[in-house]
PAPAZA-259031 format. One record per residue (C-alpha): residue in one letter; x, y, z. Coordinates in nm, 3 decimals, m for minus. Example, Ala and Ser with C-alpha at 12.3 -4.5 7.8 and 13.67 -1.06 7.14 Angstrom:
REM residues 2
res | c1 | c2 | c3
A | 1.230 | m0.450 | 0.780
S | 1.367 | m0.106 | 0.714
//
This chain:
REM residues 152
res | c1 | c2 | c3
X | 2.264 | m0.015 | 0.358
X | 1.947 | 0.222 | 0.345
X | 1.643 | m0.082 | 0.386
X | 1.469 | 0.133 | 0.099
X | 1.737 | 0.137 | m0.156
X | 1.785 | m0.283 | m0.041
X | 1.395 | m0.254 | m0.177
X | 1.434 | m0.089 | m0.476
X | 1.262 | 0.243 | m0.332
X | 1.266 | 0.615 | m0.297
X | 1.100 | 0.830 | m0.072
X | 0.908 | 1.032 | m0.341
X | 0.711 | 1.255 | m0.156
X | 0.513 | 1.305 | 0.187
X | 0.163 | 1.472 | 0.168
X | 0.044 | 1.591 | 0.483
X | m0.275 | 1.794 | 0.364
X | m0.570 | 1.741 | 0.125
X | m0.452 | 1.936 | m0.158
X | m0.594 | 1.662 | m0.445
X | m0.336 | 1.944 | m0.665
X | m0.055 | 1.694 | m0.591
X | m0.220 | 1.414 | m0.759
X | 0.007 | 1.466 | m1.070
X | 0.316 | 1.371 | m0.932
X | 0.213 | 1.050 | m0.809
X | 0.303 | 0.805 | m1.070
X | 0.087 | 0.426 | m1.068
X | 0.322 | 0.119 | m0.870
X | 0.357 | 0.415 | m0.589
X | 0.313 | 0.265 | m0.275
X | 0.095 | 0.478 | 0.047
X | 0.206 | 0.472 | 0.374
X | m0.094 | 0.613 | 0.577
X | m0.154 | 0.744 | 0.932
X | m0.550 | 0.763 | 1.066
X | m0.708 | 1.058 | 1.116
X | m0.842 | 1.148 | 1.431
X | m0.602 | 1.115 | 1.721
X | m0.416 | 0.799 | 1.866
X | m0.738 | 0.640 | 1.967
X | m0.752 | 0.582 | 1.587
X | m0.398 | 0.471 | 1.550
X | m0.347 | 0.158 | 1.723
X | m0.109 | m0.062 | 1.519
X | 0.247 | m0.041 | 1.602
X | 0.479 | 0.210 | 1.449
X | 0.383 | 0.581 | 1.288
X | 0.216 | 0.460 | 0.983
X | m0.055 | 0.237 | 1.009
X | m0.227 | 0.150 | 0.681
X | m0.077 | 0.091 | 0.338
X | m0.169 | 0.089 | m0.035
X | m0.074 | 0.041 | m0.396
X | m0.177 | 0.314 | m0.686
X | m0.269 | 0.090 | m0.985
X | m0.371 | 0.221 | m1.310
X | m0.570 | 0.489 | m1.424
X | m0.570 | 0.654 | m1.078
X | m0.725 | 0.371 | m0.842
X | m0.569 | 0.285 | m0.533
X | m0.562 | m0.111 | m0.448
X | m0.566 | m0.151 | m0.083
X | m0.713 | m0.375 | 0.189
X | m1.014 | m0.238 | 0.407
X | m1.176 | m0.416 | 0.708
X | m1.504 | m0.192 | 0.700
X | m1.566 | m0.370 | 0.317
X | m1.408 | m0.718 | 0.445
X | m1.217 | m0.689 | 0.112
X | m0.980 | m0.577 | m0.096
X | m1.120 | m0.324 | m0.280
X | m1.016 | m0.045 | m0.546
X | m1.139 | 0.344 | m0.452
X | m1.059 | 0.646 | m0.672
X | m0.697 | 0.822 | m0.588
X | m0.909 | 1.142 | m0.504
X | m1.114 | 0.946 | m0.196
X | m0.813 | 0.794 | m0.056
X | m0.656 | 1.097 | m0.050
X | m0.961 | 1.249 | 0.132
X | m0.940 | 1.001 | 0.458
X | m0.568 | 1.030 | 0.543
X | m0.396 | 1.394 | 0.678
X | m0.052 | 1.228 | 0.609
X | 0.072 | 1.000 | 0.318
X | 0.432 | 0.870 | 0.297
X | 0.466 | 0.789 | m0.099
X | 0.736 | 0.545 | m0.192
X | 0.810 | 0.492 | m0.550
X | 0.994 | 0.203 | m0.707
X | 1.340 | 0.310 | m0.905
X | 1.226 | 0.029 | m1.150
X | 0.968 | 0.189 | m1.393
X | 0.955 | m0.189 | m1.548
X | 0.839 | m0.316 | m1.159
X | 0.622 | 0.012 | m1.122
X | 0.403 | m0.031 | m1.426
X | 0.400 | m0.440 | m1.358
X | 0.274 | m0.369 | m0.980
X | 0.014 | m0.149 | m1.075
X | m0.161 | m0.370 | m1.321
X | m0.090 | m0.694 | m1.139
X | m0.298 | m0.486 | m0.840
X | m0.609 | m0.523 | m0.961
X | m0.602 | m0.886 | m0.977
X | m0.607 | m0.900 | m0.561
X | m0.967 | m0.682 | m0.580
X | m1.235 | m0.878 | m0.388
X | m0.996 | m1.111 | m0.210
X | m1.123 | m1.122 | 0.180
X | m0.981 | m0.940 | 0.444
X | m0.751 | m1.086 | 0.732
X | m0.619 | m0.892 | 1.015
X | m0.298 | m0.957 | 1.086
X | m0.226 | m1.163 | 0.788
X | 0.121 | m1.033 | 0.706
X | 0.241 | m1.185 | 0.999
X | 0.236 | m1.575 | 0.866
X | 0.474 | m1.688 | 0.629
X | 0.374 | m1.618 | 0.262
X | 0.310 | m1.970 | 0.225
X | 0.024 | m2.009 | 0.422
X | m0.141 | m1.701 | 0.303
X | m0.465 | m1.843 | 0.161
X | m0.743 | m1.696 | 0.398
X | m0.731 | m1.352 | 0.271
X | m0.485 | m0.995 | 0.278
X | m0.442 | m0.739 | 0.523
X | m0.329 | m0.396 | 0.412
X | 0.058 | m0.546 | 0.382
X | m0.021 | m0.826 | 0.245
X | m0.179 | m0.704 | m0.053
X | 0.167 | m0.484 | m0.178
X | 0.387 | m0.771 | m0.031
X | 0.194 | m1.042 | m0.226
X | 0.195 | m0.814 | m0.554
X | 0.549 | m0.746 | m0.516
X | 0.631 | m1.140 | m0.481
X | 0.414 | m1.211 | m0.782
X | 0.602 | m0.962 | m0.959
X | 0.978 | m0.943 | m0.835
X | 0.970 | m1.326 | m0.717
X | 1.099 | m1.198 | m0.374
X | 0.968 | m1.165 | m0.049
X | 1.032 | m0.866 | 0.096
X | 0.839 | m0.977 | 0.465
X | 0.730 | m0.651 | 0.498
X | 0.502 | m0.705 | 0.835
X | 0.396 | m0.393 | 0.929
X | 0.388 | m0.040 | 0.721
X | 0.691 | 0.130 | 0.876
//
């Protein structure tokens, strides 16, 4: 079984240039698999992509940052602006894809933890990393945990 359709994803669309022009067919509960600009001196975490993110309502993007020591909530257009490449994955459920993106919000200001997603969800209580902040809004939503540990 394809591990996205066990998810209840689809591979939507990858962006690998600035255009903001695509902005329209992102839809909010999409989900942002990122890779860093700059070379693989900016791209240290296992795997291709690297960073990951949710697209709540009214075009904000819900994701984890270590530079802020938060979770925090930047405008669609800025995220798109710091990433060449963006995997989008969209959930087949619009009922799950509109509860995702407004449960988002609720994680803004939460700290940041490196390498959080790799303790059970139980003992998450310190803070989110990048994973952790979909994987905890798609438990609080879905009831399941999906363990995602690392973006790909």
């Amino acid at each position: 079984m394809d591990r996205r359709s066990f998810l209840g994803l689809t591979l939507a669309t990858i962006v690998t240039n600035k255009l903001y022009a695509s902005e329209p067919t992102l839809k909010a509960g999409d989900i942002f698999l990122t890779r860093n600009a700059g070379g693989e001196q900016f791209n240290e975490s296992p795997g291709y992509y690297n960073h990951t993110a949710i697209l709540a309502n009214n075009n904000w993007v819900v994701e984890a940052q270590a530079i802020f020591d938060k979770v925090i909530a930047v405008p669609v257009w800025y995220f798109f602006e710091r990433y060449p490449e963006i995997l989008v994955l969209r959930p087949r459920d619009p009922n799950v894809a509109t509860t995702t993106a407004a449960y988002a919000f609720n994680l803004i200001g939460r700290n940041y933890t490196k390498l959080e997603s790799i303790r059970p969800l139980w003992r998450w209580h310190s803070g989110d990393s990048c994973v952790t902040v979909v994987r905890r809004i798609y438990n609080q939503v879905t009831g399941i945990d999906y363990k995602w540990r690392i973006p790909d």
